[in-house]
C-alpha positions in Angstrom: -71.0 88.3 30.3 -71.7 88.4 26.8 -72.1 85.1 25.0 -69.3 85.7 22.5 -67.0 86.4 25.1 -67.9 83.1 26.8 -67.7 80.5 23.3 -64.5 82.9 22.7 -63.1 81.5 26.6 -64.5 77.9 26.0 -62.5 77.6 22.5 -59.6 79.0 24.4 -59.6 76.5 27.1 -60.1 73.7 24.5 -57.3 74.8 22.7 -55.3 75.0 25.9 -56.1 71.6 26.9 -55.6 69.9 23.8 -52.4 71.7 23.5 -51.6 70.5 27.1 -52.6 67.1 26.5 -50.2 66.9 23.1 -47.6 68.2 25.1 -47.9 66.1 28.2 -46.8 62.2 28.2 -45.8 59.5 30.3 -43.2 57.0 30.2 -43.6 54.1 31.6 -41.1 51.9 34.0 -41.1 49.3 31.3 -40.9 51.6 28.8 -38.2 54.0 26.9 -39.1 56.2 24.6 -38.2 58.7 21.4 -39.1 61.6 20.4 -39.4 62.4 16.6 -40.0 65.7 15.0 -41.3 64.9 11.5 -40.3 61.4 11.2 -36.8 62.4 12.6 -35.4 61.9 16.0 -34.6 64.9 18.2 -33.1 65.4 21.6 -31.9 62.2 24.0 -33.7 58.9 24.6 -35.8 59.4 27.4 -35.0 56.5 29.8 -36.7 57.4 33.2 -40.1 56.5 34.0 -42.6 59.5 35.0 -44.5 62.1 33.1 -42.1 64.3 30.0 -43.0 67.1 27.8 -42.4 67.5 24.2 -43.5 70.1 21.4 -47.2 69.6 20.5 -48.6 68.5 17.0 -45.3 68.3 15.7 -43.2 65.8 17.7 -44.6 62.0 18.3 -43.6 59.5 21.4 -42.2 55.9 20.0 -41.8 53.8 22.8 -39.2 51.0 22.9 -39.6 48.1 25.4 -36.6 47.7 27.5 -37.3 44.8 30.0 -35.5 41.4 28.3 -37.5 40.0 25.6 -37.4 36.5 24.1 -36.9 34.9 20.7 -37.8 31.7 19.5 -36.6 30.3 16.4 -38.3 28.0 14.1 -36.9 24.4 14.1 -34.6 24.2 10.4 -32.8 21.6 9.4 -28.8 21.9 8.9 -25.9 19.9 8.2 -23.2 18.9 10.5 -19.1 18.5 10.2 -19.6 14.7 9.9 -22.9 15.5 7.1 -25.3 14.1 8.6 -28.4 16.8 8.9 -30.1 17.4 12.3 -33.4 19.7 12.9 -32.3 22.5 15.2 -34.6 25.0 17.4 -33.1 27.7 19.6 -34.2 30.1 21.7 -32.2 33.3 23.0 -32.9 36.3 25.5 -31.9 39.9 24.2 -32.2 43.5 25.8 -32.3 47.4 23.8 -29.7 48.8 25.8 -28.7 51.6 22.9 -32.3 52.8 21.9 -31.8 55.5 19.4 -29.7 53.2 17.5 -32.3 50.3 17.8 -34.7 52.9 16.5 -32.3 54.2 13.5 -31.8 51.1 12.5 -34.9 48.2 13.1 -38.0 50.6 13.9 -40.1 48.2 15.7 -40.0 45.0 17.5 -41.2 43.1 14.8 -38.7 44.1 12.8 -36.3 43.5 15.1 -37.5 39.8 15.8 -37.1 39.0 12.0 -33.2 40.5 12.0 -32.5 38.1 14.7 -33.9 34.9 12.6 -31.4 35.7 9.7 -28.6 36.5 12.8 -29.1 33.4 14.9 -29.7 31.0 11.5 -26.9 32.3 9.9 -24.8 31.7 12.7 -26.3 28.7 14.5 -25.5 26.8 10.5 -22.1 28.1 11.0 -21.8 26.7 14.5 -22.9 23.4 13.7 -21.2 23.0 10.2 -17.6 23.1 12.2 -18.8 21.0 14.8 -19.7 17.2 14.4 -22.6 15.7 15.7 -21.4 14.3 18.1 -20.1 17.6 20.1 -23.5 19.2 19.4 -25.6 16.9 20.9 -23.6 15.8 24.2 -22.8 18.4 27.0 -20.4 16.2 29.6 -16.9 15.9 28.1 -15.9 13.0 31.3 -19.4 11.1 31.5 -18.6 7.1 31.7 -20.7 4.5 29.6 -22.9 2.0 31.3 -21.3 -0.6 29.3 -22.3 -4.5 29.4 -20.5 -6.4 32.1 -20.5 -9.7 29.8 -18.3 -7.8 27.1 -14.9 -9.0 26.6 -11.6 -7.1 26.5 -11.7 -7.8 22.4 -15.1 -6.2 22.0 -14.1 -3.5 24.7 -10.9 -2.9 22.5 -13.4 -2.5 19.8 -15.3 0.3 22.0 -18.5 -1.5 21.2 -20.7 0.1 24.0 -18.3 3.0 24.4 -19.0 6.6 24.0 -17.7 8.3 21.1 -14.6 10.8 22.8 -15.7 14.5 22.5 -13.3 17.8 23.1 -15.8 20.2 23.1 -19.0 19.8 23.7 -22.6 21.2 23.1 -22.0 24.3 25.7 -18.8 24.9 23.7 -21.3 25.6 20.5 -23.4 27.7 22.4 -20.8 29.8 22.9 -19.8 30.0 19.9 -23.0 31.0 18.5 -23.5 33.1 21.0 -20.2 35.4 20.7 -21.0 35.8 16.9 -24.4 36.4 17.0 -23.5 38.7 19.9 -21.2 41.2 18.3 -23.7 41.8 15.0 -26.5 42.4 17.2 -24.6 45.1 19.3 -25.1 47.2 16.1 -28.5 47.5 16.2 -28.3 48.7 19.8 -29.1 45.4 21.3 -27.7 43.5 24.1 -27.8 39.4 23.7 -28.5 38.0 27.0 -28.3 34.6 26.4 -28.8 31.7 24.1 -29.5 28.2 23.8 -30.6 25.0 21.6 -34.4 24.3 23.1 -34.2 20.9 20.5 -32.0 18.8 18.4 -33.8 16.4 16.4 -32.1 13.7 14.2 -33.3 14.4 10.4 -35.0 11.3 8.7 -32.1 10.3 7.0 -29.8 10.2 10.0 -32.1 8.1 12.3 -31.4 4.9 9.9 -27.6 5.1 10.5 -27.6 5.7 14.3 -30.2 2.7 14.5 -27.7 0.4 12.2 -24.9 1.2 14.7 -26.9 0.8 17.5 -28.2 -2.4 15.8 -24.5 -3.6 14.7 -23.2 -3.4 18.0 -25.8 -5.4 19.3 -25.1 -7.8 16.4 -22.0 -7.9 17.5 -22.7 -8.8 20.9 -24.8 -11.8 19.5 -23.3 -13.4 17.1 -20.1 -13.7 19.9 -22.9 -15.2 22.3 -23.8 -17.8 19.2 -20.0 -18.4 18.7 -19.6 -19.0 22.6 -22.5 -20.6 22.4 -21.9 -23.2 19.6 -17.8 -23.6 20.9 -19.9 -25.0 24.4 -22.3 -26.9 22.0 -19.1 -28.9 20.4 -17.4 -29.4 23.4 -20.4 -31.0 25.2 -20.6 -33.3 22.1 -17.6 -33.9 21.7 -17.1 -35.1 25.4 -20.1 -37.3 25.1 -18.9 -39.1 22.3 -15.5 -39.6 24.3 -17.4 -40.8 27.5 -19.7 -42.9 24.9 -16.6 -44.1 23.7 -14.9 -44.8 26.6 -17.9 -46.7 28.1 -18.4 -48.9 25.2 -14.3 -49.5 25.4 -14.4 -50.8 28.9 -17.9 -52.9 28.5 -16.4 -55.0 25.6 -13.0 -55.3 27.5 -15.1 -57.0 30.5 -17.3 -58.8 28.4 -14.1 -60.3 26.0 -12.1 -61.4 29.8 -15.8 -63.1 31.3 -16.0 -65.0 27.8 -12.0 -65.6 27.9 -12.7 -67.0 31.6 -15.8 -68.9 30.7 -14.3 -70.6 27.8 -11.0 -71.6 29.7 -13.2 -72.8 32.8 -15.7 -74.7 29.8 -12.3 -76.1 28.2 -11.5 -76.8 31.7 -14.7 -78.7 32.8 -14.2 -80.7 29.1 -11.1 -81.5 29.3 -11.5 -82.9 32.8 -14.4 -84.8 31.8 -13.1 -86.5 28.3 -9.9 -87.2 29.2 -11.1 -90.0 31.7 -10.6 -93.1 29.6 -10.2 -93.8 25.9 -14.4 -94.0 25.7 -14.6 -90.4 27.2 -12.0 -89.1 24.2 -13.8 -91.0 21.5 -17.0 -90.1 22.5 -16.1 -86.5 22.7 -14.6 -86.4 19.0 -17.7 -87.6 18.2 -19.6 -84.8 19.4 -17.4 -82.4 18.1 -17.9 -84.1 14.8 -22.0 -84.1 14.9 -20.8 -79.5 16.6 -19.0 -79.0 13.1 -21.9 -80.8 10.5 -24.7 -79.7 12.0 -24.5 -76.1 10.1 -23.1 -78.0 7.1 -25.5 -80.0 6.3 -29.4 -78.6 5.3 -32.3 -80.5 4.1 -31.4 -81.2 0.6 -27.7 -81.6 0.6 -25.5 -83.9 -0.5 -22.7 -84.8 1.2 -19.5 -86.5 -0.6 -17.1 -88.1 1.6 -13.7 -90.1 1.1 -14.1 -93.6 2.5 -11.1 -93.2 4.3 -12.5 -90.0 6.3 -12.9 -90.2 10.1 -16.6 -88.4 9.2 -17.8 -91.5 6.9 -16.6 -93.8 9.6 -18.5 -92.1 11.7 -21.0 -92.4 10.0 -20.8 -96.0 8.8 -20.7 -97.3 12.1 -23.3 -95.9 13.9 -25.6 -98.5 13.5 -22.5 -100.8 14.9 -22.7 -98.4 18.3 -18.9 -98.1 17.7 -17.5 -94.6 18.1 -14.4 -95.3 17.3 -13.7 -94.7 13.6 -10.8 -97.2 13.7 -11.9 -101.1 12.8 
């Protein structure tokens, strides 16, 4: 064979084969594809897996994932119904079900992930801003309070321990977020599979006021322990004092009737003993007399007396050893 006629074969085989090999493709079974024709695209969304042909040199495969992917928002902070700003994070699972439009309208997965941040923001801030905090961050509309057994019906009247009443709920939210977030998304050929909050963080300028009512309820709880506690304080004093009282009463009733009996029996015993003979009663007065001027009379005092005094007679004779003060 002459040698032209063989390059001539061996550029026609290479031609072949890369012709072949432009024209030949495979889709995968995770995989969906779209065929363009100068940037445009042509024919049906190839959505079974094994090997396809298309034109070569002037149509190009764009393959589109179609297994569920994930997105994960960044936490943002966002104000609630009651305005009080929590820091949100979600995180959602979406499909391509409608590929050509996905590929009309987003291009790529990247572009697709940064159309569902603005969806799920704009909505999740929607969501919360009609909800209050309190339905966003509890899930159980029924759950029951472990509540202090020491409270009293007052403070339970108060609801101090109590859970705040909800009618919705966080799950409620979800799926609110998730039916409006669901029907924009459709557009763009894509299916939302499902979505949740992955964390709920109390902004810095909330935490203060949920630790002052955590704080004021257990004030609350305190200063009714101080009340009871000073009420018991004053009644325990105050029953002292009326025991004190009482015992001090009845020791200075007994002591008044033993010196009331000693003093009769003493009056007794005298009288019994002076009342003898005439000696006895003079001889008593006398004594009595000496009882009632011994405090009188001090060192340097001077005494004036009438002569006509029992106390000068007395006196004036008791050199005689006459105790009468009669002559």
């Amino acid at each position: 064979m002459k040698p032209y006629l063989i390059v001539g074969s061996s550029i026609i085989a290479a031609v072949v084969a890369v012709t072949l090999y432009s024209a030949l493709y495979t889709v995968n079974e995770v995989e969906q594809a779209i065929i363009t024709q100068f940037g445009k695209p042509v024919g049906e969304p190839i959505i079974d897996a094994g090997i396809q042909f298309k034109l070569p040199f002037v149509q190009k495969v764009n393959t589109i994932d179609k297994r569920v992917l994930e997105w994960e928002g960044t936490p943002s902070d966002m104000p609630t119904k009651d305005k009080l700003y929590i820091s949100v994070s979600l995180y959602a699972r979406w499909q391509v079900t409608d590929p050509l439009q996905y590929f009309l309208r987003l291009g790529n997965e990247r572009s697709a992930q940064s159309r569902l941040d603005d969806i799920f923001g704009s909505e999740t801030r929607n969501a919360v801003a009609t909800h209050e905090l309190i339905e966003i961050i509890r899930t159980t509309k029924g759950r029951q309070p472990l509540r202090d057994a020491s409270l009293t019906q007052a403070e339970k009247e108060q609801n101090i321990g109590s859970l705040v009443p909800i009618t919705e709920g966080r799950l409620v939210v979800e799926q609110d977020i998730f039916n409006a977030a669901a029907e924009k998304v459709r557009v763009f050929g894509i299916e939302l599979m499902d979505i949740r909050f992955k964390r709920i963080n109390y902004n810095e300028s909330v935490r203060p006021k949920i630790y002052e009512r955590m704080i004021s309820e257990r004030r609350q709880i305190a200063e009714r322990f101080l009340s009871e506690g000073k009420g018991e304080a004053a009644r325990i004093r105050g029953n002292r004092e009326r025991d004190l009282d009482k015992i001090q009463s009845e020791a200075y009733r007994e002591v008044v009737e033993i010196r009331g009996k000693a003093d009769a029996k003493a009056a007794s015993i005298y009288a019994s003993a002076y009342n003898q003979n005439e000696q006895a009663v003079a001889f008593y007065a006398f004594t009595r007399s000496l009882q009632a001027l011994e405090p009188t009379l001090g060192q340097n005092t001077t005494l004036v007396l009438s002569t006509d005094s029992e106390l000068f007679q007395y006196l004036q004779h008791t050199q005689t050893g006459k105790l009468s003060p009669k002559n």
